[in-house]
C-alpha positions in Angstrom: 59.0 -49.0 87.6 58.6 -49.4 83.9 54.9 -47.9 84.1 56.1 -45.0 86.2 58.9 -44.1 83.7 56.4 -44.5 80.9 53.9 -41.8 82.8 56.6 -39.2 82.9 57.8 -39.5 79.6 54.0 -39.0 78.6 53.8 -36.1 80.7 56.8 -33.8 80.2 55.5 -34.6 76.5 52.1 -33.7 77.2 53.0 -30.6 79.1 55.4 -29.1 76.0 53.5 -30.0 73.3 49.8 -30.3 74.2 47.9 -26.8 74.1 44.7 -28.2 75.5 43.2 -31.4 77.5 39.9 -31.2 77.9 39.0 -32.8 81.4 35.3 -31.9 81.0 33.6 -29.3 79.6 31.5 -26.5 81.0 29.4 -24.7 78.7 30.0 -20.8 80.0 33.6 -21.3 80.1 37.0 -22.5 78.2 40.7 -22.5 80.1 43.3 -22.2 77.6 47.6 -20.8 78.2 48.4 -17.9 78.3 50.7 -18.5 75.2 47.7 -19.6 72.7 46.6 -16.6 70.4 43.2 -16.4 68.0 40.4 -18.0 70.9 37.3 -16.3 70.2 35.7 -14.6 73.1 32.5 -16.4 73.1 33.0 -19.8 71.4 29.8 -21.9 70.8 32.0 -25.0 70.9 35.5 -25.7 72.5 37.4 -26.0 69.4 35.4 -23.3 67.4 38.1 -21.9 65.1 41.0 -24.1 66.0 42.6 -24.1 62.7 43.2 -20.3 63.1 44.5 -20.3 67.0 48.2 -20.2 67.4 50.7 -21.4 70.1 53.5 -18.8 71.3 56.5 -20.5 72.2 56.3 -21.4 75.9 59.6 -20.6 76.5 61.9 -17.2 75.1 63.5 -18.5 71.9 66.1 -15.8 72.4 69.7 -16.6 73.9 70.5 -14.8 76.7 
């Protein structure tokens, strides 16, 4: 039970905060959200220019 617990807590964290996980990688291709800004079109590498992609807030910051 302990373990279990331990997984979710790793996963609702993984899920707000982490922009990418690479599982693999294929070399035509690179998956990202919808809410990351500044990929460039054709990478050479996955993280190619990571230091100038940025994260949109997932979520509306704005009250209703």
């Amino acid at each position: 039970n302990a373990a279990l617990q331990l997984v979710s807590r790793l996963h609702l964290h993984l899920w707000g905060e982490v922009m990418l996980i690479p599982l693999w990688e294929v070399d035509d291709y690179l998956i990202y959200r919808k809410n990351v800004r500044g990929v460039p079109v054709d990478p050479v590498h996955p993280y190619e220019e990571i230091d100038r992609w940025v994260v949109e807030s997932w979520f509306a910051e704005d009250l209703p």
